[in-house]
N, C-alpha and C positions, 0 to 999 in steps of 0.2 A: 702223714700219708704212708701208706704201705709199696712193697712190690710186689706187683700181682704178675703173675705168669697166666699170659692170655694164648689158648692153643685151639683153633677153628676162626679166621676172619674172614665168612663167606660175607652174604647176603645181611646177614643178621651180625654174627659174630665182628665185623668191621666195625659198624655203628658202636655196640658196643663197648668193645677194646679203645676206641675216640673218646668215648663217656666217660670213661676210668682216668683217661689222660688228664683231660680235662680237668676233671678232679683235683689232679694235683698227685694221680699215683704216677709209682714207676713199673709201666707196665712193658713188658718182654712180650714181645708177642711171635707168633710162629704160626706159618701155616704153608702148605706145597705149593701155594700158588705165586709166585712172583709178584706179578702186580698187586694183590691182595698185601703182601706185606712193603710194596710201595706206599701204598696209600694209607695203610700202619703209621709209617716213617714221616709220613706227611703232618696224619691229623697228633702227631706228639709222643709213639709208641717207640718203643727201640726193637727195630726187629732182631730176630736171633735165627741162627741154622738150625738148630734141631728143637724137638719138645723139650728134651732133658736139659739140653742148656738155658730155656726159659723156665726151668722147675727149681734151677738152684736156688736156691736163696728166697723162695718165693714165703713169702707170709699167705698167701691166696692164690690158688689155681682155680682158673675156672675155664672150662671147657666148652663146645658149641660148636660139636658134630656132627653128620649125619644122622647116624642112626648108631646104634646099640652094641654093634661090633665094632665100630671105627674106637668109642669111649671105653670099652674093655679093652681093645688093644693098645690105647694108648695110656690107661691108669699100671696097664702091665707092663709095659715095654717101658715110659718113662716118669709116668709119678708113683708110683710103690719102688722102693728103693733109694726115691732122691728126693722126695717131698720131706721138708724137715717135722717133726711129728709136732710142732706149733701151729704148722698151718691148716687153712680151713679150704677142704676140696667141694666146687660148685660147678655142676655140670649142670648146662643149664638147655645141654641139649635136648629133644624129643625121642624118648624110645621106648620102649617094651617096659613094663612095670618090672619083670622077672628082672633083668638087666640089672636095671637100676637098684634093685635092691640086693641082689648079688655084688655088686660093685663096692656097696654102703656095706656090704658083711666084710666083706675080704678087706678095705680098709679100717672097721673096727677093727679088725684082729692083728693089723701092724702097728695100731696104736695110732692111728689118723680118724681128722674125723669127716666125713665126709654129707653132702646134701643132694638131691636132684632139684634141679630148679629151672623147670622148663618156662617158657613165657609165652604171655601173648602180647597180640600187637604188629606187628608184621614191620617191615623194613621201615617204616616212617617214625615208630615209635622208638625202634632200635637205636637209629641215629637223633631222634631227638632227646630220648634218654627218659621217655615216656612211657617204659613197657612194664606189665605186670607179671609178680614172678609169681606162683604156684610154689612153695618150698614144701621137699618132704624132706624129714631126719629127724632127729633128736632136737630137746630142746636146747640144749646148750650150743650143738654146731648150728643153730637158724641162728642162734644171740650172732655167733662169730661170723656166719657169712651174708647175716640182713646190712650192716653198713655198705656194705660192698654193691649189696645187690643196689640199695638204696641210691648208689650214684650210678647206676643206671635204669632207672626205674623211678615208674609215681607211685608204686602199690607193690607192698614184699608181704605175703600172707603165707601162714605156716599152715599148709593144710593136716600135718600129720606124722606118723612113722616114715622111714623113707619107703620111696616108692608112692607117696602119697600123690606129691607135687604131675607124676606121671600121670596117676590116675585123674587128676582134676583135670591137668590138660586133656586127655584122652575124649572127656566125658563132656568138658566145655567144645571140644572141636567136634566132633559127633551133630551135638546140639547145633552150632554155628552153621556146620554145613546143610543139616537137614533143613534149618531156616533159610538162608539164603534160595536154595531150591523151593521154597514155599513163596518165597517174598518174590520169587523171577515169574512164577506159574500166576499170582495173584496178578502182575503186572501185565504179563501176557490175555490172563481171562478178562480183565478193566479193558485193555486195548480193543478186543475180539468184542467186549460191549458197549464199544461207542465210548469209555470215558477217554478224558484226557489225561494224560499222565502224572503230569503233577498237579489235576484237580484230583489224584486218586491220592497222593504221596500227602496233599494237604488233610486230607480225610483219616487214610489211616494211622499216618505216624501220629494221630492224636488220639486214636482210638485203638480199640480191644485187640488191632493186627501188629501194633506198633512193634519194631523190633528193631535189635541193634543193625542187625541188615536190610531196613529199612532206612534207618534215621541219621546211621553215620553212615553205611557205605552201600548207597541205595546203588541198583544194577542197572538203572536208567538213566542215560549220558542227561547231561542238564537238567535233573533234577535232585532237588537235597546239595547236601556238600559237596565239597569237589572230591570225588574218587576215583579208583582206576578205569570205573565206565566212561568218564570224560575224558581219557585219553588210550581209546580203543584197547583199553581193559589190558592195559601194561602196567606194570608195577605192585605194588600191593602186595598178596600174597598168592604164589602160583597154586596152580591147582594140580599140580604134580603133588607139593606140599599139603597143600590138604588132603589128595587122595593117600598120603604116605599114614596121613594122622586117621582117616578113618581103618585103614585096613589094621594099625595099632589098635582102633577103638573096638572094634571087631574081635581081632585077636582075643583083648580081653574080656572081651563079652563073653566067647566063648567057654575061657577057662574059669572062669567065674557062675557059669548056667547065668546068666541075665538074656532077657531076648528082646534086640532092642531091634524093631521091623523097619522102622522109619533108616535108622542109624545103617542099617542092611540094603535099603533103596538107595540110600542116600549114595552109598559106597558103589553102589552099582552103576550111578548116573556117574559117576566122576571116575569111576573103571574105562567107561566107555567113551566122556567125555577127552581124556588122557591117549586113551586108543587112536585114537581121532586126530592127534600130532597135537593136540591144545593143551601140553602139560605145561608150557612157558606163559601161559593166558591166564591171567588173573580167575580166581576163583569162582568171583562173579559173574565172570562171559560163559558161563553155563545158561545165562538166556538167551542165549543165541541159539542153542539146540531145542528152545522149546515153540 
C-alpha cells in the first residue's frame, strides 16, 4: 500500500479519501474545512494542516477541487516543489480542458507526471467507491495512477492526451443534462395525457426513450429506483454542479467552433433554474419548473 496525499474532501472528495483508507492506504488528507477533515479522521485518513504537509512523502497526490483555479493554485503553491518526482499527480477534479492541460505541461517540465481524471457518479458512488474515472495523460502516468484510481472506482478508462479525461466529462454532462430535461418534459406531456406515471416509466424505459435518466435516476418520486426525487430531490447531484459543468461544456464548445443548440438550452434552463435559489436541488428537480 502506498501514501497518498488527499487534498479537496468536499461532497465528493470525502467519499473518496475513505475509499483509499479503506484500501489499506495511508492517506494525508487536508482540506479548509474542519469538519470535512473530522470526518477524514473518522473513516481512517490522517488529517494534516496544510497541502504541503500532506504532499511530502506522498507516492500519489490526488486532488478534488472546485474548479480550475483552486488546482493551479494549489499544484503551484504546494505540489511543484515538494511532490517527489516518483509520484503520480491525479486531479480528479472538473475544470476547463485549457487548465488541465496547462497543469499536465508545467508538471512535464519538472519532471512529474501528471493526469486529469474527472469522474462520474455523484456522492453515492463516491462513498461507495463505485465511480467512473475519465483519465487523460500519457500512457505511462494512467499505468501509475489507474490502481489508485481503481480503489475508488468500478470503471478507470483512458480517454487520451491530457486534457482528454476534461473533455469526456464535459461532453458526457452536456448529454446527461440535456436528457434529464427531455426525460422531465416527456413525463410532464404523459401526465398532461392522461397516462399514469409509471404505466409511462414501464413503457419507455423498455423502449426507443429509455435513458440512463430514465432507468436509474428517474425524476418522478416513486417511480424506478429510489433516487433524489424520493426524497424531495435532495442529495444526488446539485444542480448548481451541473450548471457549473454545462457552462465548462459551452465554454468549450465555443473555442473548439462545435454548436451544440440542445447543450445551449439545456445551460439556459439550469441558468435560470439556479437563479431561482434551487442550486442546493438535485438536478432532477428541474421538473418541477415544467
Amino acid at each position: 500500500m502506498a501514501r497518498v496525499a488527499f487534498i479537496g474532501l468536499g461532497n465528493m472528495g470525502g467519499g473518496m479519501a475513505a475509499n483509499l483508507a479503506k484500501k489499506g492506504h495511508d492517506v494525508r488528507a487536508f482540506d479548509l474545512n474542519a469538519d470535512a477533515l473530522a470526518k477524514a479522521k473518522a473513516a481512517g485518513c490522517l488529517p494534516v494542516a496544510t497541502a504541503a504537509e500532506a504532499i511530502e512523502g506522498a507516492e500519489a497526490v490526488v486532488t478534488m477541487l472546485p474548479a480550475g483555479t483552486h488546482v493551479e493554485s494549489v499544484y503551484t503553491d504546494a505540489v511543484f516543489g515538494r511532490a517527489q518526482p516518483s509520484a503520480i499527480l491525479i486531479d480528479c477534479s472538473t475544470i476547463d480542458v485549457a487548465t488541465a492541460r496547462r497543469v499536465a505541461e508545467t508538471a512535464a517540465a519538472k519532471g512529474l507526471a501528471a493526469v486529469d481524471a474527472p469522474v462520474s457518479g455523484g456522492i453515492g458512488a463516491a462513498n461507495a467507491g463505485t465511480l467512473t474515472f475519465m483519465v487523460g495523460g500519457a500512457e505511462d502516468a494512467f499505468a501509475r495512477a489507474q490502481p489508485f484510481l481503481a480503489d475508488m472506482g468500478k470503471a478507470v478508462i483512458h480517454a487520451g492526451a491530457s486534457g482528454a479525461g476534461q473533455a469526456a466529462k464535459m461532453a458526457n454532462n452536456m448529454l446527461l443534462g440535456a436528457t434529464m430535461i427531455a426525460t422531465c418534459e416527456a413525463f410532464r406531456l404523459a401526465e398532461r395525457l392522461g397516462l399514469d406515471a409509471q404505466t409511462f416509466f414501464d413503457i419507455s424505459s423498455v423502449s426507443s426513450g429509455q435513458s440512463w435518466s430514465m432507468t436509474s435516476y428517474c425524476p418522478v418520486p416513486g417511480v424506478g429506483p429510489d433516487t433524489p426525487a424520493d426524497h424531495d430531490y435532495q442529495g444526488g447531484f446539485a444542480a448548481a454542479l451541473m450548471l457549473k459543468d454545462l457552462r465548462l461544456a459551452m465554454q468549450a464548445a465555443e473555442e473548439a467552433g462545435a454548436t451544440t443548440p440542445l447543450g445551449r438550452h439545456a445551460t439556459d434552463l439550469y441558468e435560470a433554474f439556479v437563479a431561482d435559489g434551487k442550486g442546493g436541488t438535485d438536478f432532477s428537480g428541474i421538473i418541477r419548473t415544467l
